[in-house]
Structure formats: structure tokens, C-alpha cells
C-alpha positions as CSV (number, residue, x, y, z in Angstrom):
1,X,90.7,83.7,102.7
2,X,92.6,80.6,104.0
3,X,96.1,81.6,102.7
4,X,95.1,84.8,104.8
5,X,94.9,82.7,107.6
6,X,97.3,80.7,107.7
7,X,99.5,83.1,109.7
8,X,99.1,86.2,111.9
9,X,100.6,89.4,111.4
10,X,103.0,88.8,114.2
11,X,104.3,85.5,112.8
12,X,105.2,86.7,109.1
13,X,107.2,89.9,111.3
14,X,109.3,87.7,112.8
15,X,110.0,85.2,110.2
16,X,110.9,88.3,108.3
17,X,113.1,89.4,111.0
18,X,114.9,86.4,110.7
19,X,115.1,86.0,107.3
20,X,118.5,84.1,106.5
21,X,121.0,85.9,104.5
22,X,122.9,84.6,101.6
23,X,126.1,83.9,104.0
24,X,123.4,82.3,106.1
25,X,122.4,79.7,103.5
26,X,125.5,79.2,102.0
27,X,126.9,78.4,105.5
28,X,124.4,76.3,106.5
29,X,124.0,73.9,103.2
30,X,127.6,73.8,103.2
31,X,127.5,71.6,106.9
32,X,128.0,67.9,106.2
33,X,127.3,66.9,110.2
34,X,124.1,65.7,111.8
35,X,121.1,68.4,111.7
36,X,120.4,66.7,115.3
37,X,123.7,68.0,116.5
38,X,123.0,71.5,116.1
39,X,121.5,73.9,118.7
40,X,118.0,74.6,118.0
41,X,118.3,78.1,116.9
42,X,120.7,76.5,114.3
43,X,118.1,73.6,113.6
44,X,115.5,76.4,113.1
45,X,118.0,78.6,110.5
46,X,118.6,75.2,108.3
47,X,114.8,74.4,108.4
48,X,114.5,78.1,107.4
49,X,117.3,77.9,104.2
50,X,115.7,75.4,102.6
51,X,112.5,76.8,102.2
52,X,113.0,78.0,98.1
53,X,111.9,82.3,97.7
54,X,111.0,82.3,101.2
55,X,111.6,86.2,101.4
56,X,109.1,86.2,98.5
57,X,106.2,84.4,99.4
58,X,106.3,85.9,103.4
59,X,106.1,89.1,101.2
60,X,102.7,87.6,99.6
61,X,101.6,86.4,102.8
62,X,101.3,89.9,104.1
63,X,100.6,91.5,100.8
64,X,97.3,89.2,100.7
65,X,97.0,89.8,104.9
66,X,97.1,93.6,103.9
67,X,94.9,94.3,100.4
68,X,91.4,93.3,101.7
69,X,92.0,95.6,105.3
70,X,93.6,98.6,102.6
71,X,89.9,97.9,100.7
72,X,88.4,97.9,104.0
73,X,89.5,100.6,105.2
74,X,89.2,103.0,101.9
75,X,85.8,102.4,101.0
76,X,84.2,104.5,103.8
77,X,86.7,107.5,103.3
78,X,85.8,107.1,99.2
79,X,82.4,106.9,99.7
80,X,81.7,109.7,102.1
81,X,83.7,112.1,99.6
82,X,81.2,110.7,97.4
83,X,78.7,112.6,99.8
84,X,80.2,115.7,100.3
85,X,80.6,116.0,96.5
86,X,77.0,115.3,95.5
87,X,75.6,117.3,98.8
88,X,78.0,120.3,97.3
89,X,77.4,119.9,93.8
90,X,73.2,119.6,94.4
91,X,72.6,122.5,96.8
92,X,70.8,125.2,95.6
93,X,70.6,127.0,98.5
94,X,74.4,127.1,99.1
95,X,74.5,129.0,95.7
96,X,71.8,131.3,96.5
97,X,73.7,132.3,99.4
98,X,77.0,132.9,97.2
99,X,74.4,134.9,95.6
100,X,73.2,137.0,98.3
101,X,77.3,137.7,99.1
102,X,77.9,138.7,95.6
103,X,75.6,141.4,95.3
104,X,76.8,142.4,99.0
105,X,80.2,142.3,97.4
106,X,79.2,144.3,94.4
107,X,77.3,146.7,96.5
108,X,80.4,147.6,98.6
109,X,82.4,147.8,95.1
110,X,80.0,150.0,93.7
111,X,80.0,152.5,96.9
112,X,84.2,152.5,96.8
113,X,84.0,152.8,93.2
114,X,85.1,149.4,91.7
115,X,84.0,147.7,89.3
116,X,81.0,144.5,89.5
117,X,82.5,141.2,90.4
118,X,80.4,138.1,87.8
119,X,81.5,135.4,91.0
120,X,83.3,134.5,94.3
121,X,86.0,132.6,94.9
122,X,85.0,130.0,97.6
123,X,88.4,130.5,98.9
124,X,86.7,134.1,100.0
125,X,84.7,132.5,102.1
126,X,86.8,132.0,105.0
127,X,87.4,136.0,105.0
128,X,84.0,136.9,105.6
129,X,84.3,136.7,109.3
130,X,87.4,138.7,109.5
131,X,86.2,141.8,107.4
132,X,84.3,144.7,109.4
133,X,83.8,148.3,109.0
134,X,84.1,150.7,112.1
135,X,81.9,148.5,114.2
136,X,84.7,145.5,114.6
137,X,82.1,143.6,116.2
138,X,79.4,143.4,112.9
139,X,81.4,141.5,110.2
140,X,80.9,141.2,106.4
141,X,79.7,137.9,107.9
142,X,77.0,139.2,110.0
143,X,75.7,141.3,106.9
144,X,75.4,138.7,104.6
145,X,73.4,136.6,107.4
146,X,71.1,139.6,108.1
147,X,70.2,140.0,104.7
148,X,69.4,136.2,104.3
149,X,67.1,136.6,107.5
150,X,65.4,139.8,105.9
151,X,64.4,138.8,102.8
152,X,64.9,134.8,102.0
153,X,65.2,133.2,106.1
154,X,64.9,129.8,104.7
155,X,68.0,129.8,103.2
156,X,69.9,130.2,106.5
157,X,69.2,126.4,107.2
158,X,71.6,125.6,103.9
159,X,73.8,123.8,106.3
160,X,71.4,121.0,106.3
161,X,72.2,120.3,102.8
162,X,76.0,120.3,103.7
163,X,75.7,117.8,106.8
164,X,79.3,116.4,105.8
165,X,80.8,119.5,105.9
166,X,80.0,119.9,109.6
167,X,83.2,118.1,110.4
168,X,86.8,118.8,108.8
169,X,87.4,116.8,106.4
170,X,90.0,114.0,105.6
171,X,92.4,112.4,103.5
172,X,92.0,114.8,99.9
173,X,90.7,112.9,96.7
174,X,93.9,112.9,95.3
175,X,95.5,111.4,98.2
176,X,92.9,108.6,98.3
177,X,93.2,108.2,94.4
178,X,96.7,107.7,94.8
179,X,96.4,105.1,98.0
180,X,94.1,103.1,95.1
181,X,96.9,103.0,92.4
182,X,99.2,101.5,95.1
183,X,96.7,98.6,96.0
184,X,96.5,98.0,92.2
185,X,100.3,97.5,92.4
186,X,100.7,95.2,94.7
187,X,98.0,92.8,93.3
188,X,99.4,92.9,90.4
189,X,102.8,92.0,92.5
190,X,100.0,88.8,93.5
191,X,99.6,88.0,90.1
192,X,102.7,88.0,88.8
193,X,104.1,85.8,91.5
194,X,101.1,83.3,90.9
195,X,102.4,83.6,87.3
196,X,106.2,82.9,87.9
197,X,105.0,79.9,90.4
198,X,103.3,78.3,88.1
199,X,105.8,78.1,85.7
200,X,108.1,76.7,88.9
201,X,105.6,74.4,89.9
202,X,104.8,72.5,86.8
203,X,104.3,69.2,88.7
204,X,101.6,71.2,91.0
205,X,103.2,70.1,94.0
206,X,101.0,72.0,96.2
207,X,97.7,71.9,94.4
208,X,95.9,73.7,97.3
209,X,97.8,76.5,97.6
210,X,97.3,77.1,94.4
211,X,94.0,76.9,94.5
212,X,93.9,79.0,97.7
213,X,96.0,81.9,95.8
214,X,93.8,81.9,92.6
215,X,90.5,82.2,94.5
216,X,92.3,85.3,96.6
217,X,92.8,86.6,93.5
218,X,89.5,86.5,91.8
219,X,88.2,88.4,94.7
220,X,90.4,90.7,95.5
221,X,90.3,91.9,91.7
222,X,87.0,92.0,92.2
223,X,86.3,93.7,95.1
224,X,89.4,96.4,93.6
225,X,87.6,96.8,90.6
226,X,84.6,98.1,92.4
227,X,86.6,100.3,95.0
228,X,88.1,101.6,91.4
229,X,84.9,102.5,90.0
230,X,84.1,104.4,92.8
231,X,87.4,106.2,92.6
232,X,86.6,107.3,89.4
233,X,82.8,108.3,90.2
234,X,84.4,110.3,93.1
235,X,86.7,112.0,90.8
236,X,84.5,112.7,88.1
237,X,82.0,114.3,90.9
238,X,84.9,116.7,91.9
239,X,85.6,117.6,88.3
240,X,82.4,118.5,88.2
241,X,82.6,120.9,91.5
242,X,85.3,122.8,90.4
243,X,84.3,123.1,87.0
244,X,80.8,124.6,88.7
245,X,82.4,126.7,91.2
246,X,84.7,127.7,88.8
247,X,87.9,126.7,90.7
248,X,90.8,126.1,89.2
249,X,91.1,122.2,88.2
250,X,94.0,121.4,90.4
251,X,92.4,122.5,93.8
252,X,93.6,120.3,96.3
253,X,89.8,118.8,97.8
254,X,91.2,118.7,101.1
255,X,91.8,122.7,101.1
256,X,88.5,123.5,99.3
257,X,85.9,121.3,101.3
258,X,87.9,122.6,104.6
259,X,87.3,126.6,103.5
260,X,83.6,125.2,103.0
261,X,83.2,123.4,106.2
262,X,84.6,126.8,108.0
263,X,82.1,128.8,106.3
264,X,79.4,126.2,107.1
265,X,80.6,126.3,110.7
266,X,80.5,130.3,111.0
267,X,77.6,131.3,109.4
268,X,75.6,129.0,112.0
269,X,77.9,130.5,114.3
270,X,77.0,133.9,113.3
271,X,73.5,133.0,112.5
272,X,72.9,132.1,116.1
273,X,74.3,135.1,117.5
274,X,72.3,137.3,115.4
275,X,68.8,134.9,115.5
């Protein structure tokens, strides 16, 4: 967008920096001489004070500057939580394997005398590599894996289905969610300023600026309302994971898709070991 371009980064930081203060303007309406008299630093800090809300609209400068790179720069963290979501949420091998560990579980509970677990936490997962009977070396880990490869081998390529798990995962949804809510506050910062200008600049003094700011906008309220919608979707899908999973509804995603991504990441660790 033009108004976007009118400047660089680097010049609205230093007209910031500069910014005069009130004692500044007062000062420097208050001189009667010659503007041509004073040093050019001086000449530079009149030109400056007689620019009306110029601490406002450098403010909107980098505001517009910033939204679209903020969009930018969200949509590909949004969308692949989008992925791991629906990759979690549709695997059915993933649950047959919390299967397989469950009746492992329940075996073991049965043999110590406890009672039949009805699920697994997946914060359990994580644990599997750490718990081992007198043979330190064979793990509750290596167990479950065996069984997989004795009686159902396909499922051990489940980690195919979770191919965004493979790395540890980012900003949590919540986190993202909130970095949304904070773009929709400072456009509506844009359109309340266009809304106080307006009523300013009744004569339209600067017609295409106006028309500059309008068209920004139209599209940055566009392009937000679609980041927003995809916010929600990735919400919704996460809702819908812990609901599943039976997780307790305030899991942080960050925690829960990084115990997931471990367990991803150790049972092909152990599954190559043992294959």
C-alpha cells in the first residue's frame, strides 16, 4: 500500500526519536525572528512543531508498516497447527497404539494387583522410555513396540500420519490466539484515527491520503478477517483434540503436541533399535 510506502522503517524511528516535546513547541512557536536565522537542526525542529498530531500519525505509519508483516508472518504458524491438529485428531493408528499400551498397562496392573485403567493420559507418554524392569536396557517402551511388531507391524509406521510432530513445536495456540486479538486492536486504533481525521479534515485537505488510508483499511480488515477465521478453525480443531483424548480443556497445545512429538520421536527411536 502507498501510505506503507511512503517511509521506511528506519525513517519513522528516527522522526520518533526526535519527536518535539511540549517545551519544544511551545519554545519554538513562541520565536518572533527569521526561520532563516536559525541553525538547521533548529530549522528542522520548527518544520517538525508545526506538523498538527505528528506523534499520532508516525504511530499510524508504522502501525500500517507493521499489520500486513504481523498477518504475514502468522498465517504459516496458524495454518500448520491447523495440520498437526487434523493429522492428530484423524489418525487411527496413533489410537490403536494407545491401545496396544493400555492393555500393556492393564496387564502389568493386573499382575501387581491393581485395578484396569479405561485410558491414558498422553502426558504418560513421555514416561514410557524411562520405565524398565530388571533389564534397564528393555523399557516399557521397547514392549509396547514389540508387541506392535508381533501382532499388528503396520501400525509402527504411525509416525507417517504425524509428519508435523517430527519437529518440536512452536508458538502454543493460545499464544497465537492472543498475538491475533492484538492485530485486531491496533486496526481498530487505524480506524478510529481515520474516524477522528475525518471529522478534523472536513474541507478534505488531503484527499489522497485519505483515500490511501481507506483502501489500507478495506484490506487489512479483510485479510484479518480471514487470518481470524482460521484462528477460530484452529481452536475449534484443538477443542476437539482434547475433548477426544480426554485432556483437560485448558492444556496448554505447546506442552501437549511437545509430549507427542517426543513419543513420535522415541518410538522410531526404539523401533529402529529393535527392527
Amino acid at each position: 500500500m502507498r501510505l506503507r510506502e511512503a517511509f521506511s522503517d528506519e525513517q519513522i524511528t528516527s522522526l520518533r526519536r526526535y519527536l518535539p516535546t511540549s517545551d519544544d513547541v511551545e519554545m519554538y512557536k513562541s520565536y518572533k525572528g527569521s526561520v532563516s536565522d536559525l541553525h538547521v537542526v533548529d530549522q528542522y525542529m520548527m518544520e517538525m512543531c508545526n506538523i498538527p498530531y505528528l506523534s499520532t500519525r508516525l504511530d499510524l505509519l508504522m502501525t500500517l508498516r507493521e499489520l500486513p508483516i504481523s498477518m504475514e508472518d502468522l498465517q504459516p504458524l496458524i495454518n500448520q497447527k491447523i495440520r498437526m491438529c487434523t493429522q492428530l485428531y484423524g489418525s487411527r493408528s496413533f489410537v490403536s497404539v494407545l491401545e496396544y499400551l493400555l492393555s500393556i498397562g492393564n496387564y502389568l496392573n493386573e499382575n501387581a494387583g491393581k485395578g484396569k485403567a479405561k485410558g491414558i493420559r498422553l502426558s504418560s507418554l513421555t514416561k514410557l522410555s524411562q520405565l524398565h524392569g530388571t533389564d534397564r536396557k528393555f523399557t516399557l517402551l521397547h514392549a509396547l513396540v514389540e508387541q506392535i511388531m508381533l501382532h499388528e507391524a503396520s501400525l509402527a509406521t504411525f509416525p507417517q500420519e504425524l509428519a508435523e510432530f517430527e519437529t518440536v513445536p512452536g508458538a502454543s495456540i493460545k499464544g497465537l490466539t492472543a498475538e491475533v486479538d492484538v492485530l485486531k486492536k491496533e486496526l481498530q486504533k487505524v480506524i478510529q484515527y481515520r474516524k477522528t481525521y475525518k471529522r478534523r479534515n472536513q474541507g478534505n485537505q488531503y484527499p489522497k491520503f485519505s483515500k490511501d488510508l481507506k483502501m489500507a483499511i478495506e484490506k487489512y480488515n479483510t485479510d484479518l478477517s480471514l487470518l481470524t477465521k482460521r484462528c477460530e478453525e484452529m481452536k475449534k480443531l484443538y477443542t476437539d483434540i482434547l475433548a477426544k483424548f480426554g485432556e483437560p480443556m485448558d492444556q496448554d497445545s505447546q506442552e501437549l503436541f511437545g509430549l507427542v512429538c517426543q513419543f513420535v520421536n522415541d518410538f522410531k527411536r526404539t523401533h529402529a533399535e529393535i527392527r
